[in-house]
C-alpha positions as CSV (number, residue, x, y, z in Angstrom):
1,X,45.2,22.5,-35.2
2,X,42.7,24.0,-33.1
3,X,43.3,25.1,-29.3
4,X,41.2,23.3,-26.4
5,X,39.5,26.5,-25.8
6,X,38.6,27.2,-29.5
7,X,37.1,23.5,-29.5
8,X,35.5,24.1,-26.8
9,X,33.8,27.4,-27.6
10,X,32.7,26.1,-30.9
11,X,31.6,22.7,-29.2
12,X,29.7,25.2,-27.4
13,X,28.2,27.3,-30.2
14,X,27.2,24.2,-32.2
15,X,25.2,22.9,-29.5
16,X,23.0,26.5,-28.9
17,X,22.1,26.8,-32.4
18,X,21.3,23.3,-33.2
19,X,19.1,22.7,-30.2
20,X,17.3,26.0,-31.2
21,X,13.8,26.1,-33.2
22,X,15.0,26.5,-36.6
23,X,13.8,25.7,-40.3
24,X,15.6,22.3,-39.6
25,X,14.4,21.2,-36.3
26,X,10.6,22.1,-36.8
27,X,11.2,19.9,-40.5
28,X,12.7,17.1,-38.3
29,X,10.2,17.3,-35.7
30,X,7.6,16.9,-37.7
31,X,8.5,14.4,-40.3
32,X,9.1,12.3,-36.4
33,X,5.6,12.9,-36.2
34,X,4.6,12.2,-39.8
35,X,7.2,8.9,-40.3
36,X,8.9,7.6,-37.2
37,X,12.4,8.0,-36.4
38,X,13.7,5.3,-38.2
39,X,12.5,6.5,-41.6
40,X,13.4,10.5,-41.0
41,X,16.9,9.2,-40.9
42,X,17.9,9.7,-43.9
43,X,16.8,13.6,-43.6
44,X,18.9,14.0,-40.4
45,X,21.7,12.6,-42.8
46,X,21.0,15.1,-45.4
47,X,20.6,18.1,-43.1
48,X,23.9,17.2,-41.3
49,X,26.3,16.4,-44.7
50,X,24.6,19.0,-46.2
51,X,25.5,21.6,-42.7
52,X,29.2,20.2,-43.1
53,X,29.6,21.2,-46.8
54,X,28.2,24.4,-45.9
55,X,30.5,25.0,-43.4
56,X,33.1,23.8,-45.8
57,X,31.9,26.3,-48.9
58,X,32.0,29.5,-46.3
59,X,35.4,28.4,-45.6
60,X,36.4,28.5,-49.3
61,X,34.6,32.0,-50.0
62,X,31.3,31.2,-51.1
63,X,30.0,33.7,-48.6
64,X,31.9,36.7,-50.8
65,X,29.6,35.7,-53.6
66,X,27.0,36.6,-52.1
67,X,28.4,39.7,-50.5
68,X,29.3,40.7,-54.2
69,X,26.3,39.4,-56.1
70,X,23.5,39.9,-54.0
71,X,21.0,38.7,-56.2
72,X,21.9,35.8,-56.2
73,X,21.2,35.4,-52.6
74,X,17.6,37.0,-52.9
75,X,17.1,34.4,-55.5
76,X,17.8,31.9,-52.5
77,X,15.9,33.8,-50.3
78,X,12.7,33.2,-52.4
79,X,13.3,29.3,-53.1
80,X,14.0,29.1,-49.5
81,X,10.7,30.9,-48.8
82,X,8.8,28.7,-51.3
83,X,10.1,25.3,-50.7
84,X,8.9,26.3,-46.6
85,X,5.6,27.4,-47.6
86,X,5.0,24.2,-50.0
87,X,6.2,22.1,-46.9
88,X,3.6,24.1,-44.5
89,X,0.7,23.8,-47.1
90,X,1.6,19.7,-47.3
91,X,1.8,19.4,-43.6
92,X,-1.6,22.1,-43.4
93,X,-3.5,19.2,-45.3
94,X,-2.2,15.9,-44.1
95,X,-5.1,14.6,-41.6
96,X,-3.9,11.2,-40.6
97,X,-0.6,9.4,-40.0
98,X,0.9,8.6,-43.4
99,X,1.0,4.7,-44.7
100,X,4.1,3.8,-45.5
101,X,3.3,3.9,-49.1
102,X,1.1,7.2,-49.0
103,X,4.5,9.8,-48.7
104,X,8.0,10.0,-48.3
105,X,10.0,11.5,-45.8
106,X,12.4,14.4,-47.4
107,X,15.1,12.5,-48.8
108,X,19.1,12.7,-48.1
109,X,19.6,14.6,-51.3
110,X,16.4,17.6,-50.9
111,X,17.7,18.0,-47.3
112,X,21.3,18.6,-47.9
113,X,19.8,20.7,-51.1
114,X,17.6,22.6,-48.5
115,X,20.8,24.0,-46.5
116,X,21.8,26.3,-49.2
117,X,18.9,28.3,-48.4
118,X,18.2,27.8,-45.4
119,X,19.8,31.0,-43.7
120,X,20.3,29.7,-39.8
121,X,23.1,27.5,-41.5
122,X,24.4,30.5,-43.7
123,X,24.4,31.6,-39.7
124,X,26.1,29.4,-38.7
125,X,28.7,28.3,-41.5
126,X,29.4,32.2,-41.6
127,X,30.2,32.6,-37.5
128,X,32.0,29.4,-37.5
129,X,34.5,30.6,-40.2
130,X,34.4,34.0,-39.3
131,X,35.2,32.9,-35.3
132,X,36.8,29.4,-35.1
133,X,38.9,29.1,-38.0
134,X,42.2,31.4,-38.2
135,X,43.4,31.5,-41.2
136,X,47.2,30.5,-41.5
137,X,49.1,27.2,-42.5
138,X,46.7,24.7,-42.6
139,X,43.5,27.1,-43.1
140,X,41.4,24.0,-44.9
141,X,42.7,21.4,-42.3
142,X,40.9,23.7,-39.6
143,X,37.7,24.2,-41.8
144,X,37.1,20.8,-42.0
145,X,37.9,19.7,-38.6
146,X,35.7,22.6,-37.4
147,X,32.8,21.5,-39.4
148,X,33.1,18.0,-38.7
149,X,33.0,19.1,-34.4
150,X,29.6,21.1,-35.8
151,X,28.0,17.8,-36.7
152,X,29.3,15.6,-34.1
153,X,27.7,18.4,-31.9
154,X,24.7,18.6,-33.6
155,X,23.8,15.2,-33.9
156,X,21.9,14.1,-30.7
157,X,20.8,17.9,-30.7
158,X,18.6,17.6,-34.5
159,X,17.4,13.5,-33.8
160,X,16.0,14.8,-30.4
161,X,14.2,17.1,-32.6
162,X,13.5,13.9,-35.1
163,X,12.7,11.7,-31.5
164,X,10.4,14.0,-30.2
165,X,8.1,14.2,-32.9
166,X,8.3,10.0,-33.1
167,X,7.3,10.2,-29.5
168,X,4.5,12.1,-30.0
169,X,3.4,9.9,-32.9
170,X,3.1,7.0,-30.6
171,X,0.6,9.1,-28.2
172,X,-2.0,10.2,-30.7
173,X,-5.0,8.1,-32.1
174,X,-7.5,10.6,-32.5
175,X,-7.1,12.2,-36.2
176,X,-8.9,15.4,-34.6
177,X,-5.8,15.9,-32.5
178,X,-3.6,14.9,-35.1
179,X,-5.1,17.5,-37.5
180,X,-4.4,20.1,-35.3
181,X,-0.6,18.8,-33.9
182,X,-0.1,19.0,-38.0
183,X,-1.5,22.5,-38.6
184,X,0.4,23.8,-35.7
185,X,3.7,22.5,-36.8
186,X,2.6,23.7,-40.7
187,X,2.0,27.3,-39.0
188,X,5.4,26.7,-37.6
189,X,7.2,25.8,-40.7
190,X,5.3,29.3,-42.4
191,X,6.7,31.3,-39.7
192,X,10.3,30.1,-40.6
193,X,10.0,31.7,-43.5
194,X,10.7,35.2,-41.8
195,X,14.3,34.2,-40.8
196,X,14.9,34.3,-44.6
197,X,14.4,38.1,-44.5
198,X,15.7,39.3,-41.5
């Protein structure tokens, strides 16, 4: 369906943006922090399912919505914006390590939500389409199998994200050092907010 060097080049691609710092990968690391790995799996779930169908809706013209309505994708833009800034302020005032009853890590369903708006995976749905896939016979065969390399790509590339942040957890039991690791990474998570806008 796809040539060895088209695999390869998007094997390639996948793996540069989902190592990168993005709204994602800062969410990830810090819910490592915040939960452990083993609970944040459910948002590395999400965040890859909901990356796939991304990938899947570009293929099928969602992005010429947007290109015709671009409202709509202002609207976006600002719950993008908001849901990051609500996640900043929450990580901004959490001074200790959560109990396992005190919060939640995001769940499968808000993470795979959360890729709608989030506009590194318009990014990357958008240049996989627009480079990988040639249309032809067998256009949504390709669109599938390309988004399905995407996430078998991106998978050790997000958890190390997720890992990291676990790792550090097990390192820090001073809640002074803690407070500032979770300000940081809530400054972080603000400053995503600009890739909405550029």
């Amino acid at each position: 369906m796809l040539s060895l060097d088209m695999l390869l080049s998007l094997a390639a691609y996948a793996f540069v943006m989902t190592i990168t710092p993005g709204p994602n990968n800062v969410l990830l690391l810090a819910s490592g922090l915040a939960f452990g790995l083993r609970r944040t799996g459910w948002h590395l779930a999400g965040v890859l399912a909901g990356t796939w169908l991304m990938i899947c809706l570009v293929g099928a013209g969602l992005g010429a919505l947007f290109v015709a309505v671009p409202t709509a994708q202002k609207v976006l833009k600002l719950a993008g914006s908001g849901y990051m800034l609500w996640l900043a302020r929450q990580l901004w005032n959490a001074d200790a390590l959560p109990t396992v009853n005190a919060q939640r890590p995001i769940r499968f369903f808000d993470a795979a939500v959360f890729q709608i708006v989030n506009p590194k995976v318009w990014l990357m749905a958008t240049t996989v389409i627009a480079a990988f896939v040639p249309a032809g016979d067998q256009y949504a065969q390709r669109v599938v199998a390309a988004g399905l390399l995407f996430i078998a790509v991106a998978v050790p590339c997000i958890t190390l994200w997720a890992a990291s942040g676990s790792l550090i957890r097990t390192w820090i039991h001073n809640p002074v050092t803690l407070r500032r690791i979770n300000r940081f990474m809530a400054l972080l998570a603000a400053a995503t907010v600009v890739l909405f806008w550029l």
